[in-house]
C-alpha positions in Angstrom: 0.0 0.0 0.0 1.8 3.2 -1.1 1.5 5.6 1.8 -0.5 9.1 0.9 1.6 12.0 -0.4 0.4 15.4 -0.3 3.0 16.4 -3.0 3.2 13.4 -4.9 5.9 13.2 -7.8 5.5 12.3 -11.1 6.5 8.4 -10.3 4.0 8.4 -7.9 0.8 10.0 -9.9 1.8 7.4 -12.9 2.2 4.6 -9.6 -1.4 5.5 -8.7 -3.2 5.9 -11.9 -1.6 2.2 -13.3 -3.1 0.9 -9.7 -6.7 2.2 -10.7 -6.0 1.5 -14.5 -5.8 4.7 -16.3 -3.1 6.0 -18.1 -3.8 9.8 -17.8 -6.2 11.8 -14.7 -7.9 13.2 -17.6 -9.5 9.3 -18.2 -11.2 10.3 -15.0 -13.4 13.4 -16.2 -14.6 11.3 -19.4 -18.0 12.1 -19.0 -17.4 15.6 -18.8 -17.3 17.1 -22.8 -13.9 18.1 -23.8 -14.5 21.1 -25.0 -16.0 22.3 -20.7 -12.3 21.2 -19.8 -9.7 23.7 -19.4 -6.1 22.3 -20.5 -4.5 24.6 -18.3 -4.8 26.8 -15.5 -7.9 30.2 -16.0 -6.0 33.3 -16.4 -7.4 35.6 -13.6 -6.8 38.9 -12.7 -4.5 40.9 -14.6 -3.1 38.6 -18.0 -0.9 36.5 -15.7 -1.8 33.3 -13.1 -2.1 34.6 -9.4 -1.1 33.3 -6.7 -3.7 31.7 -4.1 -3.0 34.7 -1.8 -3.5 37.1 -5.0 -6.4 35.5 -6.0 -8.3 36.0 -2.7 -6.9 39.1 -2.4 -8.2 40.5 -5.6 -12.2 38.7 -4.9 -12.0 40.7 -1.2 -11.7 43.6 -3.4 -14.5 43.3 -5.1 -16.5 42.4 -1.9 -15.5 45.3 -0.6 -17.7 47.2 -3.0 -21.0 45.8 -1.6 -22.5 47.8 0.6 -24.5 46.4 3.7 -27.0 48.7 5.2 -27.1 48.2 9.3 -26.8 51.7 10.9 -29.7 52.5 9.9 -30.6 49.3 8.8 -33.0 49.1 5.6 -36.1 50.8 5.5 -37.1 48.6 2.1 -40.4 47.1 2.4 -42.0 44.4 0.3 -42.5 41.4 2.1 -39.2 40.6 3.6 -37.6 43.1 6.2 -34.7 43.5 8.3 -35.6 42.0 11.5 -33.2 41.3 15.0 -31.9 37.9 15.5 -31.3 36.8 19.3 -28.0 35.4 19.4 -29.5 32.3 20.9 -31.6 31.3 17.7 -28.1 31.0 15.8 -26.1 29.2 18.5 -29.0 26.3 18.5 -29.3 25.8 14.8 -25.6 25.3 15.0 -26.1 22.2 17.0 -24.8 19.5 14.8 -27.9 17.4 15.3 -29.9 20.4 13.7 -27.4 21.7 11.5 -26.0 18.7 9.5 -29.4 16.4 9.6 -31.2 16.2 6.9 -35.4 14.9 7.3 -34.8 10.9 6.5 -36.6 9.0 5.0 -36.7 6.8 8.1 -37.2 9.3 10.3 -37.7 7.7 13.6 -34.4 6.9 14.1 -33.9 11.1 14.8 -36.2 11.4 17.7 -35.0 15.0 18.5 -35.2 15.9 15.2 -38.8 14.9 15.3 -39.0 16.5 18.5 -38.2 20.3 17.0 -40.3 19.8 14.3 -43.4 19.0 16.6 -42.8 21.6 18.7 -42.8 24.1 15.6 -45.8 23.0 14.7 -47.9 23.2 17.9 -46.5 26.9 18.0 -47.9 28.0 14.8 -51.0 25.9 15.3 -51.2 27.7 18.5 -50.6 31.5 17.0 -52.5 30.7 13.6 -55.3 29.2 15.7 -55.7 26.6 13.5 -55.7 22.9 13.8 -52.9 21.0 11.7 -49.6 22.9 10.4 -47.2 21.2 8.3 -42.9 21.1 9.0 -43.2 23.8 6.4 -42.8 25.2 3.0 -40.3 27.2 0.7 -41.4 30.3 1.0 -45.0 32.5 1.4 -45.3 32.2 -2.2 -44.5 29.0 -2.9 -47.1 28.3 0.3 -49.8 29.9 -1.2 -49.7 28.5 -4.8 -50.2 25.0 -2.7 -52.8 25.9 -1.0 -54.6 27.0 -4.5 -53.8 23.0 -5.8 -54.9 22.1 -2.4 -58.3 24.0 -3.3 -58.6 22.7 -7.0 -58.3 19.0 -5.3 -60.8 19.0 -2.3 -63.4 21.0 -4.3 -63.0 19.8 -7.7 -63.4 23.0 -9.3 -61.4 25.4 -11.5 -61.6 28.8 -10.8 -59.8 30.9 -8.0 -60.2 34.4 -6.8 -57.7 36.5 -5.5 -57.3 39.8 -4.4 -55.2 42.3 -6.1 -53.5 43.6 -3.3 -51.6 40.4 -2.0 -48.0 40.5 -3.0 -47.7 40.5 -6.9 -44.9 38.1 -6.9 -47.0 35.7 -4.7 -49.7 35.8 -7.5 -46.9 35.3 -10.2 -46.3 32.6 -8.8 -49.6 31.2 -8.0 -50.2 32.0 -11.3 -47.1 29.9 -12.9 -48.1 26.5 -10.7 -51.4 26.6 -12.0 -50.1 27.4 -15.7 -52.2 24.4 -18.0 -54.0 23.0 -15.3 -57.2 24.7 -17.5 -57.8 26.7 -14.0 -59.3 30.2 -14.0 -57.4 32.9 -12.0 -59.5 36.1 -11.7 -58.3 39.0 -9.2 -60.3 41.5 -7.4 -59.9 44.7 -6.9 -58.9 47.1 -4.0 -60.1 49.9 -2.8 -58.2 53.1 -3.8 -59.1 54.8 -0.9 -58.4 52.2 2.0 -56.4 49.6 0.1 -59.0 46.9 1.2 -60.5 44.5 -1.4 -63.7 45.5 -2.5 -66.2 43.0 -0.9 -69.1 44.3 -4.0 -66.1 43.4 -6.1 -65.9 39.4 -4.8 -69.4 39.1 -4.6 -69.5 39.6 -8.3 -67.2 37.5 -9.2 -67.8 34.4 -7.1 -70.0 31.5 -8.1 -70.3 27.7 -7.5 -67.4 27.4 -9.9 -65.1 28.8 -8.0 -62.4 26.8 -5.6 -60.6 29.0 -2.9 -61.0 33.1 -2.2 -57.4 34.0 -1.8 -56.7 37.7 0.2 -53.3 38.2 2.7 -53.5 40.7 5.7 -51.6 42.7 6.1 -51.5 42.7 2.1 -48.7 44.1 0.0 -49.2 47.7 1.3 -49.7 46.4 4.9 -52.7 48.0 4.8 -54.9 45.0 7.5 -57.9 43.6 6.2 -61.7 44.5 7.1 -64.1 42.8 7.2 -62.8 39.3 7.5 -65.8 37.3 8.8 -67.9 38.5 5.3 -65.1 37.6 3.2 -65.1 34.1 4.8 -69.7 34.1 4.3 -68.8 35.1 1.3 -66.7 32.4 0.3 -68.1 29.5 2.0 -72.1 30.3 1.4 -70.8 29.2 -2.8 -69.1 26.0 -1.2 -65.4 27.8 -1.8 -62.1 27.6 0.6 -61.1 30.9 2.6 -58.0 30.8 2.0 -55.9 33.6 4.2 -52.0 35.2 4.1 -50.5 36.2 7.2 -47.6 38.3 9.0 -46.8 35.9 12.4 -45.6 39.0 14.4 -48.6 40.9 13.2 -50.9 38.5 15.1 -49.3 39.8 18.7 -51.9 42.6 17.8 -54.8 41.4 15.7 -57.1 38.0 15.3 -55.4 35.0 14.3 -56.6 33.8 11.4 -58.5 30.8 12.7 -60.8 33.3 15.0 -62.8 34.2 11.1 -62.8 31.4 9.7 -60.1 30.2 7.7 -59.7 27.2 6.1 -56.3 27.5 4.9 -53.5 29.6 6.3 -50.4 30.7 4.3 -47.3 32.9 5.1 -43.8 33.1 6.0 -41.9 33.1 9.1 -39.0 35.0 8.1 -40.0 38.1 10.6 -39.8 34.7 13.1 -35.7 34.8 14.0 -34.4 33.9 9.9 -31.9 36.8 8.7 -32.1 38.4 5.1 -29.5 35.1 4.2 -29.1 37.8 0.8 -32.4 36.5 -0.3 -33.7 33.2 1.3 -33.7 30.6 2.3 -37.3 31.8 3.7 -39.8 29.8 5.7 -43.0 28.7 4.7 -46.0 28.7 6.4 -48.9 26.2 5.5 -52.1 25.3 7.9 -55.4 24.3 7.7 -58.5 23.5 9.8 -59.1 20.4 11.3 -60.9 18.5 7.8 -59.9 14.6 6.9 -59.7 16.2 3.3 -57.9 19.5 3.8 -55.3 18.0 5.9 -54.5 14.3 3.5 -54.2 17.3 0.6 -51.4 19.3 2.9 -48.1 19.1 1.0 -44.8 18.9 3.1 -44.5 16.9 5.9 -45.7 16.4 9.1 -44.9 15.2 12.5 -47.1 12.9 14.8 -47.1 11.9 18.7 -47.9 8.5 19.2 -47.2 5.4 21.7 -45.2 2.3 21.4 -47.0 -1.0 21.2 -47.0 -1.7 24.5 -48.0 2.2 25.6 -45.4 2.4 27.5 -43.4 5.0 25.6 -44.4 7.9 23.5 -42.3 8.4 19.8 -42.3 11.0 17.2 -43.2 9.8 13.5 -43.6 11.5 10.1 -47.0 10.9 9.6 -49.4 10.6 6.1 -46.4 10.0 3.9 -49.0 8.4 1.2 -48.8 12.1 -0.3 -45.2 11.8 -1.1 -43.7 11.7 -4.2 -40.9 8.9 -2.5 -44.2 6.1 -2.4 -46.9 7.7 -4.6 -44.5 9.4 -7.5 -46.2 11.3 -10.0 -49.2 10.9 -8.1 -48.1 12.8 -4.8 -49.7 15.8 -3.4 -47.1 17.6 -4.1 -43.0 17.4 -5.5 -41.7 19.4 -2.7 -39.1 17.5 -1.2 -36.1 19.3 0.7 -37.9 21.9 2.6 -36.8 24.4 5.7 -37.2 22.1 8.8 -33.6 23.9 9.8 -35.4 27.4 10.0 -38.6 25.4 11.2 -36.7 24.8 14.0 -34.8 28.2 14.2 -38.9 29.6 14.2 -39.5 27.3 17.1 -36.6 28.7 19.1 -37.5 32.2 18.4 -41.4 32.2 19.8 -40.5 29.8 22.2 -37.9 32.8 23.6 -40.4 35.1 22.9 -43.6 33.8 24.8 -47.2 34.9 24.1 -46.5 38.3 26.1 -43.0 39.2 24.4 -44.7 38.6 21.2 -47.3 41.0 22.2 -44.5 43.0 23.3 -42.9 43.1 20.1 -45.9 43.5 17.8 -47.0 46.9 19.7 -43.3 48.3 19.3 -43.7 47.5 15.7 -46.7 49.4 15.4 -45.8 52.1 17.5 -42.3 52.8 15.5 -43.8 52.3 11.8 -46.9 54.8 12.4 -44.0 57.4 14.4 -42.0 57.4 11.3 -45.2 57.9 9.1 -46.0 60.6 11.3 -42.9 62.2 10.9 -43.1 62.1 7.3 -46.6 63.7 7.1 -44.9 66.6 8.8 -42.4 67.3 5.9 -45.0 67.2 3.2 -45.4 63.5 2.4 -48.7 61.6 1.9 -48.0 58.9 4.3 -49.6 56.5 4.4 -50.9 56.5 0.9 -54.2 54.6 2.2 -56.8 55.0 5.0 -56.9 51.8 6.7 -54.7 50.7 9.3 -51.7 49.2 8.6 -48.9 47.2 10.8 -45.2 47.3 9.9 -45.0 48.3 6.2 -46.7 51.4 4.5 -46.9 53.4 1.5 -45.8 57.0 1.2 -46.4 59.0 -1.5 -43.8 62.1 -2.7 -44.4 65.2 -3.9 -42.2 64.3 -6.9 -40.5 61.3 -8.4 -39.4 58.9 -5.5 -36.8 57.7 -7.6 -35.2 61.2 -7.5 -35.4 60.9 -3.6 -34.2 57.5 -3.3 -31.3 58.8 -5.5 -30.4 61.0 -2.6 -30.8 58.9 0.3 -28.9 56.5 -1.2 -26.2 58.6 -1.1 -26.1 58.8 2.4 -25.9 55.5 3.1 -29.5 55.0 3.9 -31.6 52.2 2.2 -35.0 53.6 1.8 -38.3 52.3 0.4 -39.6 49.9 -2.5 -39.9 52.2 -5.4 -43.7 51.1 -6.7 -43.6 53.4 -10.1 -42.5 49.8 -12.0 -44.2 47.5 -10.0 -48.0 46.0 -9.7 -50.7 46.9 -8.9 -49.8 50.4 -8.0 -47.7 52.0 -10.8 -47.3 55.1 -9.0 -44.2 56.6 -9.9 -44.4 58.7 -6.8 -44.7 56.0 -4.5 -42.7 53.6 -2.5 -42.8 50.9 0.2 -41.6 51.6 3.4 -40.7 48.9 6.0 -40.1 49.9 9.7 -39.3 47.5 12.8 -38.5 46.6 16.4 -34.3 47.4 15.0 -35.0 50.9 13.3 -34.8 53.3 16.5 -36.1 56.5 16.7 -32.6 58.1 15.8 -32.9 56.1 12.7 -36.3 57.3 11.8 -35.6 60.8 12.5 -32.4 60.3 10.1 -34.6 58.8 7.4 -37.1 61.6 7.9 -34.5 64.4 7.6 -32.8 63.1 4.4 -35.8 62.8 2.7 -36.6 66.5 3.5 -33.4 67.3 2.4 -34.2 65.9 -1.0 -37.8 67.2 -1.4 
């Protein structure tokens, strides 16, 4: 046995090669297409080779030109928003038996695992008020275009209504899953005034065609729904699904969404201890009421208590795996496999630091922060916010001239300000943007927000 060599000579590559039968290491990438293999070493940098030491050298350098946006952080609103992370929720999703496990396929034999995943499940069902909440999904949207192919199943019908003011990429996408399933997709309108769907609107619209009534609150401008119990008459007096989007920290303030009837529940517990991560991953939410045929339609996974044979010990199990593409294939529920259990569990950790009063506790400071900074921006001229109704966390504000001409400015004082909404449905208001405030903008950060905008107007 030849002994391993870090810096093997030439004798010894040809030794090992002959040993596994090739002549040359390039017999080894034969599958890969000649023409994808480089015959000698990428010229980086500056028309010569670099050095390891150059090389990361030169990549810090261009690092260095990101710029990340923490005192103050971002103000950008639009679904996802910069939130604090306790210290605590990172050190115990660093646990190895969290952080390297992946959900088996034979699950039982990670009883703590199991364990996390349970417990993030009663605390949704518990804040959602709902009966039955899965390990989770991708991501709201992904969450949401489920729960429309959830709909389409249990009812067997093929139209869906949803409300123009839930997040437009969470209709694109609703919109792309149901693409040649021969399924109708109409959207109502909002109310200019309030930024509320327009109940007339829905009543119009819906028949006993129609599957599932989509609407989120708060919805895309943050704006909270009213009216809640007539959306859910309306839907279910024509036999349809109320199917509802939620904030989590928003329900420290307002009903859960069980309380008016919802059948479904979708959203994304990203506010819920999960950093930015430049993007995702994101968290999923997906629940529904206690209904034999809602819940065997649930994609995902889900975790169930139970008792050995003899009852004398209680075990964790992954329950209603019949809807998996791993024993039914094409005829799953769903294709999702690798979901988020990690930041299911990171979720978990967060509202079980939190308890029902420091949730409550967190919510209100919310609120209280994003209606001082819309105050403060009424008092330099600025329509904020845009609409009537109340609203929780994000808000629109409306310039007195082009808000990409402000942003412009702000920008160059290191301050991340709002969504710009003059490109984007189903606004279109070049004057317009989206702001996002939270429990880790203080007030000196408002007030800094508010005086470089004034600066610019």
């Amino acid at each position: 046995m030849l002994p391993w060599a870090p810096s093997a000579n030439k004798k010894d590559r040809e030794y090992m090669l002959k040993t596994i039968g090739v002549s040359d290491a390039l017999e080894l990438y034969s599958d890969v297409p000649s023409k994808a293999l480089l015959r000698k070493p990428p010229m980086v940098g500056f028309g010569r080779i670099l050095s390891e030491w150059e090389l990361i050298r030169m990549v810090n350098d261009i690092l260095d030109k990101n710029k990340y946006f923490t005192s103050p952080p971002p103000f950008l609103g639009g679904g996802i928003c910069f939130h604090y992370v306790p210290a605590v929720i990172d050190s115990v999703i660093s646990r190895n038996e969290f952080y390297t496990a992946y959900t088996p396929y034979q699950p039982e034999i990670n009883q703590g695992l199991l364990q996390a995943f349970f417990e993030y499940q009663s605390l949704m069902a518990d804040l959602l008020e709902m009966d039955v909440v899965n390990v989770s999904m991708y991501d709201w949207s992904t969450a949401a275009a489920e729960a429309m192919l959830a709909a389409l199943r249990v009812t067997r019908r093929k139209k869906v209504l949803v409300a123009n003011n839930v997040h437009p990429e969470h209709l694109e996408v609703i919109r792309t899953w149901l693409l040649g399933k021969n399924v109708e997709i109409r959207t109502i309108g909002f109310d200019e005034e309030t930024g509320t769907i327009k109940l007339e609107e829905l009543e119009r619209n819906i028949d006993n065609g129609t599957a599932a009534v989509y609407i989120e609150s708060p919805n895309y401008f943050g704006v909270l729904e009213q009216g809640l119990e007539a959306v859910a008459d309306i839907a279910h007096k024509n036999g349809a699904l109320f199917v509802v989007g939620v904030e989590p920290l928003s329900l420290g303030l307002i009903r859960p969404p069980g309380s008016y009837g919802a059948d479904i529940v979708v959203g994304d517990a990203q506010p819920l201890g999960i950093g930015l991560n430049y993007g995702g991953p994101l968290l999923g939410i997906y629940a529904t009421r206690w209904d034999r045929k809602l819940v065997r339609q649930m994609p995902g996974r889900l975790i169930g208590l139970t008792r050995t044979v003899d009852g004398e010990e209680q075990g964790f199990v992954m329950i209603l795996q019949t809807r998996e593409q791993h024993i039914r294939r094409e005829k799953a529920t769903s294709n999702i496999t690798s979901n988020e259990a990690l930041l299911a569990v990171a979720a978990a950790a967060f509202l079980t630091l939190l308890g029902g009063k420091g949730l409550r506790e967190l919510a209100r400071t919310i609120w209280i922060r994003s209606h001082y900074a819309a105050k403060k921006l009424r008092g330099i001229g600025v329509e904020a916010p845009y609409f009537s109704s109340e609203f929780f966390k994000e808000f629109v504000a409306r310039f007195p001239k082009p808000y990409s001409e402000i942003h412009k400015h702000i920008r160059s004082k290191s301050i991340m300000g709002g969504l710009y909404l003059g490109d984007k449905p189903p606004l279109y208001d070049k004057h317009s943007a989206l702001f996002c405030v939270t429990e880790a903008h203080s007030k000196k950060d408002i007030d800094l927000l508010v005086t470089t905008i004034g600066e610019a107007l």
